[in-house]
LUMMARNU-962772 format. One record per residue (C-alpha): residue in three letters; y, z, x. Coordinates in nm, 2 decimals, padded with zeros to 4 digits. Layout:
REM residues N
+-----+--------+--------+--------+
!   r !      v !      w !      u !
+-----+--------+--------+--------+
! ALA !      Y !      Z !      X !
...
+-----+--------+--------+--------+
This chain:
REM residues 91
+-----+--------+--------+--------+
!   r !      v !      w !      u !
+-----+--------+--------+--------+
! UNK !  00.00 !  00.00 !  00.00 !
! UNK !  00.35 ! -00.07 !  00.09 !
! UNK !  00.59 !  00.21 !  00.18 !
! UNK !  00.88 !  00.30 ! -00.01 !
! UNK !  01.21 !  00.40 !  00.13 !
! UNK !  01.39 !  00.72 ! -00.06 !
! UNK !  01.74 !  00.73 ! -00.02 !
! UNK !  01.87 !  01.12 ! -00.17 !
! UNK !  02.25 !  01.14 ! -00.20 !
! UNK !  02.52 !  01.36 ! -00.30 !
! UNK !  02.62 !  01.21 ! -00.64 !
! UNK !  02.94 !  01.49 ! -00.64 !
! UNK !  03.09 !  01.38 ! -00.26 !
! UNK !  03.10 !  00.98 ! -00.48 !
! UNK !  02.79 !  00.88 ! -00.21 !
! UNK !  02.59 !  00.66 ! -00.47 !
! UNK !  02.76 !  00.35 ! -00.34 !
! UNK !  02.69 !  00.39 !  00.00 !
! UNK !  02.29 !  00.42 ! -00.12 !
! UNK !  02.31 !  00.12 ! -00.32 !
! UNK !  02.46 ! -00.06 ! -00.05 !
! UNK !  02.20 !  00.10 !  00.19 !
! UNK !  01.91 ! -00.01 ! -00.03 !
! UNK !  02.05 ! -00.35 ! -00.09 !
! UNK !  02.07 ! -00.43 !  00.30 !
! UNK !  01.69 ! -00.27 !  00.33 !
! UNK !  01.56 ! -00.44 !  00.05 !
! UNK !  01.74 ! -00.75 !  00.22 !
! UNK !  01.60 ! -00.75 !  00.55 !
! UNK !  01.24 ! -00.57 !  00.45 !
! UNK !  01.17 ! -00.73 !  00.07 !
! UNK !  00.83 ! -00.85 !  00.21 !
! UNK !  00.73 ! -00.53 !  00.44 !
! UNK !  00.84 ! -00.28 !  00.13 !
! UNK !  00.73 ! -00.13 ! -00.20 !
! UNK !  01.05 ! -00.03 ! -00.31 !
! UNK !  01.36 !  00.16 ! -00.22 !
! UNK !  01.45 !  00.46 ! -00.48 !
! UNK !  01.78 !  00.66 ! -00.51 !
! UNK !  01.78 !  00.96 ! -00.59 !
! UNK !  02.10 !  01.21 ! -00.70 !
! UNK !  02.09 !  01.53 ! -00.48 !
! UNK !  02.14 !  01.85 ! -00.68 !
! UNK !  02.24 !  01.96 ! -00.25 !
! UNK !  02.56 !  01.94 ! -00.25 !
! UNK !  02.65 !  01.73 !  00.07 !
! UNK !  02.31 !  01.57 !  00.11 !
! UNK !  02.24 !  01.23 !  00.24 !
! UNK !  01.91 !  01.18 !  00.37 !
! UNK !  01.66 !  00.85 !  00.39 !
! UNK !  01.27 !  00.85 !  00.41 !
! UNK !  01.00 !  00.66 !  00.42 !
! UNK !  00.75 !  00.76 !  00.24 !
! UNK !  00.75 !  01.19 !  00.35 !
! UNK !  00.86 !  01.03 !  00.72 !
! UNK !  01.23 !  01.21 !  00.75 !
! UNK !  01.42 !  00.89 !  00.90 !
! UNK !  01.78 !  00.99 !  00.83 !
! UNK !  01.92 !  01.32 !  00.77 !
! UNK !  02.31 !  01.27 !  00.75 !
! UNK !  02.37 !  01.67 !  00.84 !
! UNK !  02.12 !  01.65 !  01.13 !
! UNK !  02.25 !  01.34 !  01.30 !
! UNK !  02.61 !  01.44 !  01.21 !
! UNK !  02.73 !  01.08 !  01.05 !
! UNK !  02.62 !  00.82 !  00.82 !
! UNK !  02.37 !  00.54 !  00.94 !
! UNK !  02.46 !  00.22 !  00.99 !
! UNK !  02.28 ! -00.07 !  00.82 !
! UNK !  02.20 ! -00.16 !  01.20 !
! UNK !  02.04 !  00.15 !  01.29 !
! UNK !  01.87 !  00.22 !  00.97 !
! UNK !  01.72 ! -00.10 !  01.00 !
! UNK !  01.57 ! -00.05 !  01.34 !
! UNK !  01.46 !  00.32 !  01.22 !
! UNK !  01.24 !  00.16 !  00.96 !
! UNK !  01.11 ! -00.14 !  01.18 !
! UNK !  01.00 !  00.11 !  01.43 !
! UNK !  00.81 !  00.27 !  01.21 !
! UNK !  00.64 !  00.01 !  01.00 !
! UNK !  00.68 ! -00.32 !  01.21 !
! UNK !  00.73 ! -00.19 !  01.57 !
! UNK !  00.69 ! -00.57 !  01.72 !
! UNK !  00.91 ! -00.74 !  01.48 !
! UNK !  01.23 ! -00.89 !  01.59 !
! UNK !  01.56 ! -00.82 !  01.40 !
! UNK !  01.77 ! -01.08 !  01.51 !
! UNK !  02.09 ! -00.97 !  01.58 !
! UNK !  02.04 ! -00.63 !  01.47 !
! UNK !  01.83 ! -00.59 !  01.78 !
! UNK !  02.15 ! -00.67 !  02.01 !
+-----+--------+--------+--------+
């Protein structure tokens, strides 16, 4: 089976674009290596955080920033295509 990606935000700090937008560039670059990609409101205040599958890839407090599409995407290569090139996200 696929994995899917969970993207949990803070729907109070007005974070649900940045998900969508996150999901749309994974669902963009992964749409055949993915099952889905699910967002989720936080009741955490101040809580950003993206998995795959239980595999904590992103946790916003942790790493101190936002991802960027770029690094996000390499996150979830790694873990489920380690050998596949990303184009320019790889430079």
């Amino acid at each position: 089976m696929k994995p899917t990606i969970t993207i949990e935000y803070c729907p109070k700090c007005g974070w649900l674009l940045r998900s969508a937008w996150m999901a749309q560039e994974l669902l963009t670059t992964f749409a055949d290596d993915i099952h889905a990609v699910t967002l989720i409101p936080s009741e955490v205040a101040g809580r950003y955080t993206i998995k795959l599958n239980e595999f904590l890839l992103w946790d916003r407090k942790r790493e101190g920033h936002f991802p960027e599409p770029k690094e996000m995407k390499q996150r979830v290569r790694d873990q489920i295509a380690p050998d596949r090139d990303l184009g320019h996200n790889d430079r």
